[in-house]
GUDREN-751174 format. One line per field, with one value per residue: x, y, z of N, C-alpha, C in turn; residue number from 1. Coordinates in Angstrom, 3 decimals. Layout:
BEGIN
npx: X  ... .
npy: Y  ... .
npz: Z  ... .
capx: X  ... .
capy: Y  ... .
capz: Z  ... .
cpx: X  ... .
cpy: Y  ... .
cpz: Z  ... .
roti: NUM  ... .
END
This chain:
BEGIN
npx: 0.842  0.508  2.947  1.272  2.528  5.155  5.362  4.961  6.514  9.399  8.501  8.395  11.225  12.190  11.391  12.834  15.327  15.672  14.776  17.469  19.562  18.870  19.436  22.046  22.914  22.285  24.392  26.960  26.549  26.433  28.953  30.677  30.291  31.362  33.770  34.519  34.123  36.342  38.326  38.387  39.012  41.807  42.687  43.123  43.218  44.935  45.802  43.224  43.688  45.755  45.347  43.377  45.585  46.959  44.595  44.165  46.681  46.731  44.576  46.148  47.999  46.697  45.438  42.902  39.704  39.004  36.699  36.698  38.821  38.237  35.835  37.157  38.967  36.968  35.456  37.503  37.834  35.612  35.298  37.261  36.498  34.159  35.596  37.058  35.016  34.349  36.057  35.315  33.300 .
npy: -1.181  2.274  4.786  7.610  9.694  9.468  9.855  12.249  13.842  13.009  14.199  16.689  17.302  16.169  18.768  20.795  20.420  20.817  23.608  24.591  23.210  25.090  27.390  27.352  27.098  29.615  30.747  30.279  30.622  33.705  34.052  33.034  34.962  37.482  36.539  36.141  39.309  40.685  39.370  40.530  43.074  42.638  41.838  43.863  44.240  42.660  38.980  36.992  34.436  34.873  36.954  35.133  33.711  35.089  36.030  33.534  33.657  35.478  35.247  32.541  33.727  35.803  33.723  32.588  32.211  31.615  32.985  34.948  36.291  37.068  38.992  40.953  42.205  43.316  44.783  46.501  48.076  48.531  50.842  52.170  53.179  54.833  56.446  58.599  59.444  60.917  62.916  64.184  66.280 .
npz: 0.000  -0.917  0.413  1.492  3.067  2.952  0.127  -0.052  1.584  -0.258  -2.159  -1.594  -0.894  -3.551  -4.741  -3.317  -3.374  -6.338  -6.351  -5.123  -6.879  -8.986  -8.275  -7.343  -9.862  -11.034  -9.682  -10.747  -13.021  -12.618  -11.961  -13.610  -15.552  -14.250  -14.012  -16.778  -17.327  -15.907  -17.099  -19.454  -18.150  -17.625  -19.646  -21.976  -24.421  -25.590  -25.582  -24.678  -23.111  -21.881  -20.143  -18.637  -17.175  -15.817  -13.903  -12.762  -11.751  -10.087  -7.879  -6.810  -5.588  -3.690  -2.775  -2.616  -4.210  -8.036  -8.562  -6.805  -6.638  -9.348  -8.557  -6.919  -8.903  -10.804  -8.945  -8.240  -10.263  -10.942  -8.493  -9.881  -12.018  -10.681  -9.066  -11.078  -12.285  -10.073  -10.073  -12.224  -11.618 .
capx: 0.000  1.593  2.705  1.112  3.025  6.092  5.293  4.778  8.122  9.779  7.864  8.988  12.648  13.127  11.213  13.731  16.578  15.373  15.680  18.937  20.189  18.913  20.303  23.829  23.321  22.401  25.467  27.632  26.419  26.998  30.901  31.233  29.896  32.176  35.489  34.967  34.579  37.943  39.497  37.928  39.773  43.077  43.416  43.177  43.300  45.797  45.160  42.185  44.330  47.207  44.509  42.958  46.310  46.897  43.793  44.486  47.831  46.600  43.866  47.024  48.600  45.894  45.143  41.320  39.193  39.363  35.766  36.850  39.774  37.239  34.739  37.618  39.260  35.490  35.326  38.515  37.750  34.217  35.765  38.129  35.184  33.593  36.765  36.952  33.565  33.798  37.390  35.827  32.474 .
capy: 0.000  3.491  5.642  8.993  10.793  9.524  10.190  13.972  13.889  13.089  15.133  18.124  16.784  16.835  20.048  21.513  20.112  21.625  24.741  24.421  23.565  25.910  28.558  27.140  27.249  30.589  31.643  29.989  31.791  34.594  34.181  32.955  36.327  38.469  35.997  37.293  41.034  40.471  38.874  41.475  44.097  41.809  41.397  45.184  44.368  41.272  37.743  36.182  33.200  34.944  37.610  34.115  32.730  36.080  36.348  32.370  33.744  36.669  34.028  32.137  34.656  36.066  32.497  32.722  31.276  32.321  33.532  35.655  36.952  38.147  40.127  41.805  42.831  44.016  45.796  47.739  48.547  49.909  52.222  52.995  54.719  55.929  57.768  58.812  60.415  62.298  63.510  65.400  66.432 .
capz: 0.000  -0.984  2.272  1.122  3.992  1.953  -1.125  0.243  1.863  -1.463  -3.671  -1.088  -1.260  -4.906  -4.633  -2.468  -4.781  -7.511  -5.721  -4.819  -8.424  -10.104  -7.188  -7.642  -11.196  -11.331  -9.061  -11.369  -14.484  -12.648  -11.535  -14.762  -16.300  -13.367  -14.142  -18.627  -17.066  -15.173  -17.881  -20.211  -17.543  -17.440  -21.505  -22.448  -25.897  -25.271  -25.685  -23.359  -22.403  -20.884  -19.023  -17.769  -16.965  -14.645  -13.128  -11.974  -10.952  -9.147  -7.112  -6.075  -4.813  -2.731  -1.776  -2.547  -5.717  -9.034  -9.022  -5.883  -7.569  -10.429  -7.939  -6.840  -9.922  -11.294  -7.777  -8.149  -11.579  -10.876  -8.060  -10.261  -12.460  -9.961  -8.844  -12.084  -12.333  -9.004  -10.242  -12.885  -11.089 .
cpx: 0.889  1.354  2.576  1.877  4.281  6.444  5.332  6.143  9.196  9.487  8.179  10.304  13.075  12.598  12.536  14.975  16.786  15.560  16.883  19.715  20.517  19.364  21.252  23.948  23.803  23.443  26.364  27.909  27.224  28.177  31.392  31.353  31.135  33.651  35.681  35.000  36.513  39.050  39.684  39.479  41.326  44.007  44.345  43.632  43.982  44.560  44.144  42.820  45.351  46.695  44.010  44.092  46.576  46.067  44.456  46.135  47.684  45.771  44.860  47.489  48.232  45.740  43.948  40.906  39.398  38.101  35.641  37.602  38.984  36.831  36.204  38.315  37.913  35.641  35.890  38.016  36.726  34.486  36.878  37.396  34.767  34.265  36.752  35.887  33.288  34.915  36.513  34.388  32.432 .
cpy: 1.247  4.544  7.152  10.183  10.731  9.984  12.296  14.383  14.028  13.931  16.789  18.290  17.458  17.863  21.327  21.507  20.656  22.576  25.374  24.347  24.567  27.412  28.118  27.300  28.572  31.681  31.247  30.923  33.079  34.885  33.548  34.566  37.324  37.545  36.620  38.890  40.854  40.090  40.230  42.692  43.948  42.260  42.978  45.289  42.940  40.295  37.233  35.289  33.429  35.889  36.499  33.895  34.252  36.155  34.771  33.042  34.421  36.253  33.051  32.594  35.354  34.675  32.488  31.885  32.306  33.777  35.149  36.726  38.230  39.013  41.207  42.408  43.833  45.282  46.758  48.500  49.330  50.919  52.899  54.004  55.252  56.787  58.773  60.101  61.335  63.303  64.687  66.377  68.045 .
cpz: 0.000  0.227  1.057  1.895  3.729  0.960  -0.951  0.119  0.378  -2.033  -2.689  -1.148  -2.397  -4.923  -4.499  -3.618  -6.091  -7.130  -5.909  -5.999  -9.236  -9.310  -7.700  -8.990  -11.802  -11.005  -9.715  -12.279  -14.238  -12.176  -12.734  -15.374  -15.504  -13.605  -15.903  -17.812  -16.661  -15.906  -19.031  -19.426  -17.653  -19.083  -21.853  -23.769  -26.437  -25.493  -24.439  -22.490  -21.636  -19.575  -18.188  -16.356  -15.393  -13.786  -12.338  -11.100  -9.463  -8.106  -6.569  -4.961  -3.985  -2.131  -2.113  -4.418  -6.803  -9.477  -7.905  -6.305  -8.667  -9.612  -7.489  -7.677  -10.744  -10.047  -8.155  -9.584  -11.394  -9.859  -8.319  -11.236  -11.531  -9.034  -9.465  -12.779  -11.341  -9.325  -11.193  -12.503  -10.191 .
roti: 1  2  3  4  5  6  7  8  9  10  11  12  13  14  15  16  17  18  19  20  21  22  23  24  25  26  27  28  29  30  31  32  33  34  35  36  37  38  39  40  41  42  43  44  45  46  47  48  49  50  51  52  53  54  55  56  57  58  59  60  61  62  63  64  65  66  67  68  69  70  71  72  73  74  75  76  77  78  79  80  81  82  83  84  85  86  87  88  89 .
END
């Protein structure tokens, strides 16, 4: 006989899971999207693969992840405009 108070359980489970996926997915996307800015910032016209190969360097060398590395290269960069913009303000 099927336990309906199971079947709940489960069906709230993968619920949840699903959730959760598509959260991690979406935080992916976006440290993917903030590691191209960074590389974008890195290249400056240069090859992509050697801006990569820096940013991984520069995530060593702090000690932290690569996607960490990115937010703070994006960071500095956006208060380096908005330095920028109060400079001439």
């Amino acid at each position: 006989m099927p336990d309906p108070i199971g079947q709940a359980k489960r069906t709230t489970l993968r619920r949840q899971l699903s959730d959760q996926v598509q959260t991690s997915t979406r935080q992916r996307v976006a440290e993917r999207q903030t590691i191209v800015r960074a590389v974008e910032v890195l290249s400056k016209g240069a090859e992509d693969g050697r801006a990569y190969a820096q940013l991984r360097s520069l995530a060593m060398s702090w000690q932290i992840s690569v996607e960490d590395a990115a937010r703070r290269i994006v960071a500095m960069t956006q208060k380096e405009g908005d330095d920028d913009q109060s400079d001439r303000a």
